[in-house]
C-alpha positions as a Markdown table, in Angstrom:
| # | Residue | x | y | z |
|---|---|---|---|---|
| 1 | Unk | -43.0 | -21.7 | -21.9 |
| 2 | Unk | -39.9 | -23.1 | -19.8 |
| 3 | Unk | -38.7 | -20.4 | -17.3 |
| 4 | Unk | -35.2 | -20.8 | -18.9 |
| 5 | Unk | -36.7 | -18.9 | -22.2 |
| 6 | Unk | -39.1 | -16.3 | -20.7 |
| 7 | Unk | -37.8 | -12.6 | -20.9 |
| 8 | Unk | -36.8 | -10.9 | -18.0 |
| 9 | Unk | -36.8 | -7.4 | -16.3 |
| 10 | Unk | -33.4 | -6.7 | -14.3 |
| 11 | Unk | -33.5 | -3.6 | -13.5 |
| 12 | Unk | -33.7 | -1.1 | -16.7 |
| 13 | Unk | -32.3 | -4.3 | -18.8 |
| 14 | Unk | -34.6 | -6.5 | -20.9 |
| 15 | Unk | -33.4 | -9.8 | -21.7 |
| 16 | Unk | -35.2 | -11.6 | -24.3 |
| 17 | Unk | -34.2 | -14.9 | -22.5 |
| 18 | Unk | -32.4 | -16.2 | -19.3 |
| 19 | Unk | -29.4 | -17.8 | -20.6 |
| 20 | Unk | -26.8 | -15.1 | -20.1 |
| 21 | Unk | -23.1 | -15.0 | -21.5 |
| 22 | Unk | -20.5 | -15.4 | -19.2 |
| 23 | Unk | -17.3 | -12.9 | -19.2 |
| 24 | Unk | -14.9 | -14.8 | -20.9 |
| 25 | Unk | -11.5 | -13.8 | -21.3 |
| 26 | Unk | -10.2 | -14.7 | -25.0 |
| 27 | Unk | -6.7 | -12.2 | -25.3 |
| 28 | Unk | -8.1 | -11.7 | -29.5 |
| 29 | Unk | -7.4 | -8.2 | -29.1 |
| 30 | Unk | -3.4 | -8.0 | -29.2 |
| 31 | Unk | -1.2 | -6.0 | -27.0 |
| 32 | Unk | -2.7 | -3.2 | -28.1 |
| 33 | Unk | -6.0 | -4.1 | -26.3 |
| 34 | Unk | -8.1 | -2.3 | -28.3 |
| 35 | Unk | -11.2 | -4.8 | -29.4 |
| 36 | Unk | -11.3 | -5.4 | -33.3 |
| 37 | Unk | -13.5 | -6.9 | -36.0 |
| 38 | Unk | -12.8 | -10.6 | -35.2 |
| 39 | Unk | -14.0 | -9.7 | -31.9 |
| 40 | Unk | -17.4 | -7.9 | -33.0 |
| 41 | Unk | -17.7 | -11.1 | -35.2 |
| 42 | Unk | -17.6 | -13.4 | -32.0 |
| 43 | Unk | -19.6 | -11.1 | -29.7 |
| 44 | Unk | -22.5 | -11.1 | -32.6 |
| 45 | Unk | -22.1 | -14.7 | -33.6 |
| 46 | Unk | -23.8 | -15.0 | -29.8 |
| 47 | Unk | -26.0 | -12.5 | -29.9 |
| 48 | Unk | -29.3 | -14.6 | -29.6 |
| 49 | Unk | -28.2 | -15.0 | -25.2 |
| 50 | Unk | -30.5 | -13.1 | -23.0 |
| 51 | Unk | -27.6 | -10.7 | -22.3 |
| 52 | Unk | -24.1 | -10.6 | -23.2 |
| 53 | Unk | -21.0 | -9.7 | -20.3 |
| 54 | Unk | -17.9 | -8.8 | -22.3 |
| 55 | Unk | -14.6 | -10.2 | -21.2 |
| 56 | Unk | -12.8 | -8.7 | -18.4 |
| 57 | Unk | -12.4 | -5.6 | -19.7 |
| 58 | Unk | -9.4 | -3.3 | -18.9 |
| 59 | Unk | -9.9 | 0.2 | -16.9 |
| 60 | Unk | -6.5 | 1.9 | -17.3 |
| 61 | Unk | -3.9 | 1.2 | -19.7 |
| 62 | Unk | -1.2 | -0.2 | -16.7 |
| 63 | Unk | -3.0 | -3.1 | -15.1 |
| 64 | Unk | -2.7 | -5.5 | -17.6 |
| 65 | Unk | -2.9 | -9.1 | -15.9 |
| 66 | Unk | -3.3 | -11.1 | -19.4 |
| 67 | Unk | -1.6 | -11.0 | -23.2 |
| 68 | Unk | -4.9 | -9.5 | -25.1 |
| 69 | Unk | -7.8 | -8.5 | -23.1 |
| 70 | Unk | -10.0 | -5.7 | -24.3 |
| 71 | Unk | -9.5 | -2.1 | -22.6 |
| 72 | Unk | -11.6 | 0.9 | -22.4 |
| 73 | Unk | -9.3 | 2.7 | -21.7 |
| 74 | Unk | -8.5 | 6.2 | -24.3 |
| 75 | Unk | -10.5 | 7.0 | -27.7 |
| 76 | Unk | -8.8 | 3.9 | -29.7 |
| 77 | Unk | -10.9 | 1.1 | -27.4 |
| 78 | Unk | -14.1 | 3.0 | -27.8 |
| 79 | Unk | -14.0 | 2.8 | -31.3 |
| 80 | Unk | -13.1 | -0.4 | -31.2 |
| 81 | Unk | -15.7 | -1.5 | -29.1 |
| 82 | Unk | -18.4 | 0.4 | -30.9 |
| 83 | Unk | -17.7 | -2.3 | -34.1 |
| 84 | Unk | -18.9 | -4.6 | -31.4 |
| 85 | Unk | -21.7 | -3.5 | -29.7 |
| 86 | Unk | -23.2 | -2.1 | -33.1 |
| 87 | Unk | -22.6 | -5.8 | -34.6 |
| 88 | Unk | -24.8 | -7.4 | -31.4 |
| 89 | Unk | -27.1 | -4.4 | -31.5 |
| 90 | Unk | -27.6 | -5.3 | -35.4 |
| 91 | Unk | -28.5 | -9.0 | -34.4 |
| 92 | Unk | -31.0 | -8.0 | -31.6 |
| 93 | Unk | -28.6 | -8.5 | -28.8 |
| 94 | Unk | -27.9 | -6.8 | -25.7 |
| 95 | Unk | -24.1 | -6.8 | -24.2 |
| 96 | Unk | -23.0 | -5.2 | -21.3 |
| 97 | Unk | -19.0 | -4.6 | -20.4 |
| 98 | Unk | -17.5 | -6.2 | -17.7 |
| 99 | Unk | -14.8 | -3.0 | -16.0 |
| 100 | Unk | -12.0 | -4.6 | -14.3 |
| 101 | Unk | -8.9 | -4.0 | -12.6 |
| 102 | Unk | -6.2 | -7.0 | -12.0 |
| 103 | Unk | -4.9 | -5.6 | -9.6 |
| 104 | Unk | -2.0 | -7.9 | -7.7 |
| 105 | Unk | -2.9 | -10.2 | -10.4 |
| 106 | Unk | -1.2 | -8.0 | -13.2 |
| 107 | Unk | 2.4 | -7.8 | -13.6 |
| 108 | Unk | 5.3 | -5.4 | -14.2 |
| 109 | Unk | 6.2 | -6.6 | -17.6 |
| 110 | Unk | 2.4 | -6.6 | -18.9 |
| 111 | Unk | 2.4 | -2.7 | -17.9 |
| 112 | Unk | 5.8 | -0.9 | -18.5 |
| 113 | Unk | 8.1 | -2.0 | -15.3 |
| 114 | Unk | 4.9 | -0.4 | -13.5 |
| 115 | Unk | 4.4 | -2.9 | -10.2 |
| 116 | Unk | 1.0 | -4.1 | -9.3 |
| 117 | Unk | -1.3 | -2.4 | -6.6 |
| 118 | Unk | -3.5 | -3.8 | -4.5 |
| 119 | Unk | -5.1 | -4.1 | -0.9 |
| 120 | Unk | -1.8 | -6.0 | 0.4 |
| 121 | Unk | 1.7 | -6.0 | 0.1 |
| 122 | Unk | 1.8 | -9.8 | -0.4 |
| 123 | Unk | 2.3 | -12.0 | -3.5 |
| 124 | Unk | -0.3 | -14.7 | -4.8 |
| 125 | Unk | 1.3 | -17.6 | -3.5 |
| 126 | Unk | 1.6 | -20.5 | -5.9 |
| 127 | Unk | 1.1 | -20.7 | -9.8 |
| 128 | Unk | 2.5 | -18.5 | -12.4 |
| 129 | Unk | 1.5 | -15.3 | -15.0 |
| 130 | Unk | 2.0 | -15.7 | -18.5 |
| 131 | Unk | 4.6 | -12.1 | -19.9 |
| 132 | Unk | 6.6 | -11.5 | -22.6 |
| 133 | Unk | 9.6 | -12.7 | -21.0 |
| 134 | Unk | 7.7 | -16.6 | -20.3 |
| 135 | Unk | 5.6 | -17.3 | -17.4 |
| 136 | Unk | 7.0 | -15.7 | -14.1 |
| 137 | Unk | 5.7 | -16.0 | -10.7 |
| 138 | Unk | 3.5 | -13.0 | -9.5 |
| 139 | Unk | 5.3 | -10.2 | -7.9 |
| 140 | Unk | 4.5 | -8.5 | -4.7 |
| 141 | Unk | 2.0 | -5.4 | -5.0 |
| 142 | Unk | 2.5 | -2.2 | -3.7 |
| 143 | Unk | 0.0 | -1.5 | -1.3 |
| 144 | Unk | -2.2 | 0.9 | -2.3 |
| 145 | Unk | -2.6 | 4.3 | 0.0 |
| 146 | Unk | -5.4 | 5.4 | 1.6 |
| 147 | Unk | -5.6 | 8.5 | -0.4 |
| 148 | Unk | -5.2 | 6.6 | -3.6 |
| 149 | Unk | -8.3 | 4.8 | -3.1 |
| 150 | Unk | -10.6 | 7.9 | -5.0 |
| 151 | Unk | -8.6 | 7.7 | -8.1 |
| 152 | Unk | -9.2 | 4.0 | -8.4 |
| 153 | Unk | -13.1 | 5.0 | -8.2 |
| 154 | Unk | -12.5 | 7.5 | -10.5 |
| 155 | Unk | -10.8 | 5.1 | -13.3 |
| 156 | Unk | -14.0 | 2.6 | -12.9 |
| 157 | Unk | -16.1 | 6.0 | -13.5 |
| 158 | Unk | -13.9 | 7.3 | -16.3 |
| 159 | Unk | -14.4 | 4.0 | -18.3 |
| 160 | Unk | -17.7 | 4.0 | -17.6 |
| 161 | Unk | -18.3 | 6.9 | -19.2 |
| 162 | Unk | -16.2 | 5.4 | -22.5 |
| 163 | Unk | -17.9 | 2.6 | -22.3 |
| 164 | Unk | -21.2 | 4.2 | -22.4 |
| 165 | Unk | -19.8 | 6.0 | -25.4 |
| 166 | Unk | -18.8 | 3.3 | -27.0 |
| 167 | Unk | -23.1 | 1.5 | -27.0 |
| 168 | Unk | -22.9 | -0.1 | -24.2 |
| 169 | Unk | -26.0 | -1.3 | -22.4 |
| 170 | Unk | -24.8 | -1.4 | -19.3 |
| 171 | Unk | -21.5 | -2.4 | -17.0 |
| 172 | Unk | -20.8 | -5.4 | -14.7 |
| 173 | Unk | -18.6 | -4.5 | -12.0 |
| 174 | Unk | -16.3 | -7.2 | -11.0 |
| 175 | Unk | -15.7 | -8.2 | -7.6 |
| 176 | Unk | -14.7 | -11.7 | -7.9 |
| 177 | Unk | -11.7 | -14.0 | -8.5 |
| 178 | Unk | -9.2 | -12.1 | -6.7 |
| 179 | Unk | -8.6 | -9.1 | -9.1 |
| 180 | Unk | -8.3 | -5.8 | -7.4 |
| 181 | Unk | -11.9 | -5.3 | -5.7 |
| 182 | Unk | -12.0 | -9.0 | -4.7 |
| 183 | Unk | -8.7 | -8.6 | -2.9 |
| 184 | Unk | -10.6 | -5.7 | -1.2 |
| 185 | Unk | -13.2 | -7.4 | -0.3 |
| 186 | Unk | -12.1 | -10.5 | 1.5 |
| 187 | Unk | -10.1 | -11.2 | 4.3 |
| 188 | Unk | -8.3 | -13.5 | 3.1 |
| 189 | Unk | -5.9 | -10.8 | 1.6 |
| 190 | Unk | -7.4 | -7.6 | 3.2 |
| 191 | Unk | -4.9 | -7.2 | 6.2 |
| 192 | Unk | -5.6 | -3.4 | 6.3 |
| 193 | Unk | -6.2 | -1.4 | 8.8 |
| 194 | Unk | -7.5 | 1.8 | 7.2 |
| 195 | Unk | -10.8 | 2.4 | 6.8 |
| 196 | Unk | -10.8 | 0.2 | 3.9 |
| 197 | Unk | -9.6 | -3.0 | 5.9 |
| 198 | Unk | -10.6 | -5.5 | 9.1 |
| 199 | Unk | -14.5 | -5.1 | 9.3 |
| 200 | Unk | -16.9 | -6.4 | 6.4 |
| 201 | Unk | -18.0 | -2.9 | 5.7 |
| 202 | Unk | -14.8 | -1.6 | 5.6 |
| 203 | Unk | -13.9 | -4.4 | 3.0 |
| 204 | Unk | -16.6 | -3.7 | 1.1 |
| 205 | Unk | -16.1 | -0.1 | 0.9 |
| 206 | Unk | -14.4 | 0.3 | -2.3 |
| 207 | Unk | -16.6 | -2.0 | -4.1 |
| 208 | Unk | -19.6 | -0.2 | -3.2 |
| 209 | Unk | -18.4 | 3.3 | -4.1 |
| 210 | Unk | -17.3 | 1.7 | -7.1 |
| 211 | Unk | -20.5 | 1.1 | -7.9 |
| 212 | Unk | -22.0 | 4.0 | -6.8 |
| 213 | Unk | -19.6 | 5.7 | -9.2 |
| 214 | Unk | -20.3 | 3.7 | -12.7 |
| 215 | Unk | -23.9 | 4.1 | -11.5 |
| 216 | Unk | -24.0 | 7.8 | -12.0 |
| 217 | Unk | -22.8 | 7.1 | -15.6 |
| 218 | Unk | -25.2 | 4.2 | -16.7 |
| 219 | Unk | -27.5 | 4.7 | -14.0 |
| 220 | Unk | -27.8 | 1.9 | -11.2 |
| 221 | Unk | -30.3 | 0.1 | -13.0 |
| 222 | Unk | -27.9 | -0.8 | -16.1 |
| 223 | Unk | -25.5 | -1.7 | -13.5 |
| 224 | Unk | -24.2 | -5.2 | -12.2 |
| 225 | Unk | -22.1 | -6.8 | -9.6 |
| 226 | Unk | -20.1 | -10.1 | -9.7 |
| 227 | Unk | -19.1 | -11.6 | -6.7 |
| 228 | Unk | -16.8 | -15.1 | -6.1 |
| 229 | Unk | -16.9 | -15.5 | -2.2 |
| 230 | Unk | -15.3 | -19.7 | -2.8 |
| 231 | Unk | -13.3 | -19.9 | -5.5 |
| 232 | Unk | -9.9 | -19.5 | -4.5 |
| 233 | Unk | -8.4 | -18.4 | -7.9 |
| 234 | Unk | -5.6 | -15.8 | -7.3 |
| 235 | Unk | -5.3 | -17.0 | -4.1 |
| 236 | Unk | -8.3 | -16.3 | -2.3 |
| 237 | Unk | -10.5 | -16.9 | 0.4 |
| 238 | Unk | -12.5 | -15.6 | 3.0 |
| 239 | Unk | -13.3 | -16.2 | 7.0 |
| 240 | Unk | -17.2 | -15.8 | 6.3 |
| 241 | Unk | -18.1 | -15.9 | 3.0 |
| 242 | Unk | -22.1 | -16.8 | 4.3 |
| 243 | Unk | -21.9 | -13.1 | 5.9 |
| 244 | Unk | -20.1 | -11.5 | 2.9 |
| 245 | Unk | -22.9 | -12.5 | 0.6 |
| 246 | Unk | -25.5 | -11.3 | 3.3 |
| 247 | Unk | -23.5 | -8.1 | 3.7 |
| 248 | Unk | -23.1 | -7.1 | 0.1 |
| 249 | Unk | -26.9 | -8.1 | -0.4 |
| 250 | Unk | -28.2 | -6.3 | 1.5 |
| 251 | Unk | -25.8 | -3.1 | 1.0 |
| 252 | Unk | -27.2 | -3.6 | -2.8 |
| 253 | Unk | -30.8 | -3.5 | -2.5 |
| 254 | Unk | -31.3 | 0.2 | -2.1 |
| 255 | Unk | -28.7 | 1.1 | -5.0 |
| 256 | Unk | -31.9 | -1.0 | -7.2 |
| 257 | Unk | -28.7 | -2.3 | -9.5 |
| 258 | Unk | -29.5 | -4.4 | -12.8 |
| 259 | Unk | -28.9 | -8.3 | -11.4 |
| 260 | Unk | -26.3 | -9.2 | -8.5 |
| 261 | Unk | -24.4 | -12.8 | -10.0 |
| 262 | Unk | -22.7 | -15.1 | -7.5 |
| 263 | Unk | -19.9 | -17.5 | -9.2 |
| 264 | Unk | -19.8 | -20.6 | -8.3 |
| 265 | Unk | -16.7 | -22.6 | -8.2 |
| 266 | Unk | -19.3 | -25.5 | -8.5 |
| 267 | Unk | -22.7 | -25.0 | -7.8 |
| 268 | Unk | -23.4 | -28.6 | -6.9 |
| 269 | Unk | -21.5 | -28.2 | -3.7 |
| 270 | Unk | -23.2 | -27.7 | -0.9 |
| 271 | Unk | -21.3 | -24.6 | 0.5 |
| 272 | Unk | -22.2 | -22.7 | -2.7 |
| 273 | Unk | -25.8 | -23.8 | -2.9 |
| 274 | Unk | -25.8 | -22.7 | 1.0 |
| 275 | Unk | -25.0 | -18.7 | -0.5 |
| 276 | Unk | -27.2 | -18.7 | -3.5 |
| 277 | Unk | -29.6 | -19.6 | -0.6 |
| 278 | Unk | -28.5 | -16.6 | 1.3 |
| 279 | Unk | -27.9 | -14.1 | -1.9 |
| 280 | Unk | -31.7 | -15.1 | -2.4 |
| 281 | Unk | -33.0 | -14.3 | 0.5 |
| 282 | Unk | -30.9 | -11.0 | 1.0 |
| 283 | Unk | -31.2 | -9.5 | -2.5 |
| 284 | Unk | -34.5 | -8.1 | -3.8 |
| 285 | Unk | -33.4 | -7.9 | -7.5 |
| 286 | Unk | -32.3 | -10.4 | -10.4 |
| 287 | Unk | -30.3 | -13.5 | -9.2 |
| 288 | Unk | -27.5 | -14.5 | -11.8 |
| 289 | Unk | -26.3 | -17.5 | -11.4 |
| 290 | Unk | -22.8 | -19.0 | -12.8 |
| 291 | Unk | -20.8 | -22.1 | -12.2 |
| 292 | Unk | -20.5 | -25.6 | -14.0 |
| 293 | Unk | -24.2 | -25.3 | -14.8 |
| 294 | Unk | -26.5 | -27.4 | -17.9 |
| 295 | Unk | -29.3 | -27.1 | -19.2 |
| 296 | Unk | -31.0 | -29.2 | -16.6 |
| 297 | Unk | -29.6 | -28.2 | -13.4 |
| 298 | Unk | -30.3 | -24.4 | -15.3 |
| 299 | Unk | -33.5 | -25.3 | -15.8 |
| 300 | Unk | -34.2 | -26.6 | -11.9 |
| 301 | Unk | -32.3 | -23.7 | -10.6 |
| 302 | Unk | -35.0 | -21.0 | -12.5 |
| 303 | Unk | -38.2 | -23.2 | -12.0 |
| 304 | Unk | -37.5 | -23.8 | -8.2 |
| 305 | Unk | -36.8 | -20.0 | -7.8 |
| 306 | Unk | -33.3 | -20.2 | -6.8 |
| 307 | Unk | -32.3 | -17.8 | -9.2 |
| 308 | Unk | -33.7 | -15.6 | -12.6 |
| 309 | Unk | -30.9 | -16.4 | -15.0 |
| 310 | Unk | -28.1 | -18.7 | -15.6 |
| 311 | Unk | -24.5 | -17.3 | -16.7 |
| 312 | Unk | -22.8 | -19.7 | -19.1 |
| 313 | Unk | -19.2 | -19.5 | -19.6 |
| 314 | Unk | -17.6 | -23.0 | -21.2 |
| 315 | Unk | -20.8 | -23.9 | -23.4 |
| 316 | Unk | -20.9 | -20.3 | -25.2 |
| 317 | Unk | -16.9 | -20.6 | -26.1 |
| 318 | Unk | -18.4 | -23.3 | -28.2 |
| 319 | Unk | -21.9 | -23.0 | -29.4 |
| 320 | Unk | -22.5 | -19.8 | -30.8 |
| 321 | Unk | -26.4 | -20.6 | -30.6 |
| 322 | Unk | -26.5 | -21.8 | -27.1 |
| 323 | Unk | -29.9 | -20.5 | -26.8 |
| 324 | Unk | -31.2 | -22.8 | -29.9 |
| 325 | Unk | -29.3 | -25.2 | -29.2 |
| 326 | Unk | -31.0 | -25.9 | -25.7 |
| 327 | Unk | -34.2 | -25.0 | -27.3 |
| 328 | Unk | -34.1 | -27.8 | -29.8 |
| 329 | Unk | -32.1 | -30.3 | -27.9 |
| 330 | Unk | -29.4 | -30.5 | -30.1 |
| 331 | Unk | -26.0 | -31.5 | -29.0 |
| 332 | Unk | -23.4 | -29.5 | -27.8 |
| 333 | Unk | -20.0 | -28.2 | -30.0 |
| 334 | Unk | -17.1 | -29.6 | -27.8 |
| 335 | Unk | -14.7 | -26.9 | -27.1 |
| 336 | Unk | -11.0 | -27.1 | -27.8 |
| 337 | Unk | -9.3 | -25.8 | -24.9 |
| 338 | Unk | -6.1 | -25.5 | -26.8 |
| 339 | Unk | -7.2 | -22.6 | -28.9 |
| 340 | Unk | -9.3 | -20.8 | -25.7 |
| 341 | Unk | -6.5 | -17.5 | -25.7 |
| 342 | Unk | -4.6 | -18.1 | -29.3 |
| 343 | Unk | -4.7 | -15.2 | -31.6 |
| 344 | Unk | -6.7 | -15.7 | -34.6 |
| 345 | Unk | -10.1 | -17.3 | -35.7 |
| 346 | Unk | -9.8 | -20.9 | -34.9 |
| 347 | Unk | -11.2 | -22.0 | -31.4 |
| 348 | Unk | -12.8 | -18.5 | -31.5 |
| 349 | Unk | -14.9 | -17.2 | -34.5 |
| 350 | Unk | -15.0 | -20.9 | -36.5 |
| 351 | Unk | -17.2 | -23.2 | -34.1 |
| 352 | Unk | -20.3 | -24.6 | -36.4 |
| 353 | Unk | -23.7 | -23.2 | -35.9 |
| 354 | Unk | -27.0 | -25.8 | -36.2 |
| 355 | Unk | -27.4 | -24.4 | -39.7 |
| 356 | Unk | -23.7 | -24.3 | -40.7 |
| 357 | Unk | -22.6 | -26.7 | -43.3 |
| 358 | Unk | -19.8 | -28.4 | -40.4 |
| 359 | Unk | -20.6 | -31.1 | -38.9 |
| 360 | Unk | -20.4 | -30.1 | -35.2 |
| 361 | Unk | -18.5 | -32.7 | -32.6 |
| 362 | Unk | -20.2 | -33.9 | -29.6 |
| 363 | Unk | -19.5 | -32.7 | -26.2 |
């Protein structure tokens, strides 16, 4: 059997196969961000991936950074997301959430006049945030207090513990494209000088009692980190991102978490390729890999050993049965990227399965 369809152990999860669901933010569940029944229907509609990562999912009601995402936040969003993972559950999936803060990424009129936190006091430069109001540029953060830094912790654990309530399998923690951990975590924006700033462990701090904390809830082994040391969404980068991915590693091995996944901006260039090399070397668990990947370079990736599963995020927005449809060779659903965050069915709940009566388009 090809690697890319063998189950796989990572950590206390089971995947059935190695092709993994990317988070994928789709703002279906309204300003109230509490997920709903078109959302259970999408999640289940895909429920045939090795493992499913919910969208980024908020951890307190006043750091919204989008118009829609899921929360899990207060009673409401666990019952809402119960409908979901019951629907995957039902299906013979497994789904994990993905708890995130936006940190200098949210915005004031997303979260009652409240202004974003984060490591800095500095704006992402460049681009602008879709509100109520039209799209605005991003405001400047407050920066966030030393002694603020354990109730930040204690919102990741607190939704942990509502998302455990509400099925979950597990949680993804995410550290990546310059949301609130990620702006921790590299230097880039880190100009601290706490104990949470300067060196690499300092930096790392708050991500790794972050996970230390959800693990206490799900348990480390139902627990996974994402990491984005080159992509410079949300204006991002690092000085060393080669010792960042050796640092954080190697701080994760003896927490035994689930699956570590490094996101590639692309993982054909050769700067990314150079830190799955070192994430492979360094980490002792599952590999998850995720960036502008196929079938085939997915399929080289697992039989070389580079990695033990492959994170989709483009080619599930449109092929419900990814995992068939790479099994039988079919061709792909092509996605419309004009529907990719409009409320409603189309572009979300509508794209044709193999044995749906549509004739799907070609990608």
């Amino acid at each position: 059997m090809m690697t890319l369809f063998r189950p796989l152990r990572a950590g206390d999860l089971q995947l059935d196969n190695r092709i993994v669901m990317a988070a994928l933010t789709r703002a279906r569940a309204g300003r109230t961000h509490i997920p709903n029944d078109l959302m259970a229907e999408y999640y289940s509609q895909r429920a045939s991936a090795g493992l499913l990562i919910t969208e980024a999912t908020m951890i307190a009601r006043d750091q919204c950074a989008f118009t829609g995402e899921g929360g899990v936040f207060d009673a409401a969003c666990v019952a809402g997301w119960r409908k979901v993972t019951a629907a995957v559950h039902a299906r013979g999936g497994r789904i994990i959430v993905q708890l995130w803060h936006g940190g200098r990424a949210a915005h004031s009129l997303l979260n009652g006049g409240l202004q974003p936190v984060s490591s800095t006091d500095r704006a992402i430069r460049g681009g602008t945030i879709r509100t109520p109001e039209g799209p605005k540029p991003y405001e400047a953060p407050r920066r966030l207090r030393t002694d603020e830094l354990p109730g930040i912790i204690e919102q990741f654990r607190a939704a942990a513990r509502l998302a455990k309530e509400a099925g979950f399998d597990g949680a993804q923690i995410h550290g990546a494209h310059g949301y609130l951990l990620d702006q921790f975590l590299r230097d880039g924006v880190n100009d601290r000088t706490d104990e949470y700033g300067g060196a690499l462990p300092n930096r790392a701090r708050l991500l790794l009692e972050t996970v230390d904390a959800v693990g206490q809830i799900f348990g480390t082994g139902r627990v996974a980190v994402r990491i984005s040391p080159l992509v410079g969404l949300n204006d991002m980068d690092d000085s060393n991102p080669e010792e960042l991915v050796k640092y954080i590693a190697t701080e994760l091995n003896p927490r035994r978490i689930a699956f570590l996944e490094i996101r590639h901006a692309d993982h054909r260039a050769p700067a990314e390729q150079t830190l799955a090399r070192i994430a492979r070397e360094h980490f002792k668990g599952a590999l998850f890999v995720n960036g502008a990947y196929d079938f085939e370079s997915a399929r080289l990736a697992l039989e070389g050993g580079g990695a033990d599963a492959v994170v989709f995020g483009r080619h599930f927005v449109s092929n419900p049965d990814l995992v068939e449809r790479f099994s039988s060779g079919a061709e792909l659903n092509a996605v419309d990227t004009g529907t990719l965050y409009t409320p409603g069915p189309a572009g979300y709940t509508d794209y044709p399965a193999l044995n749906s009566e549509r004739e799907p388009q070609r990608a």
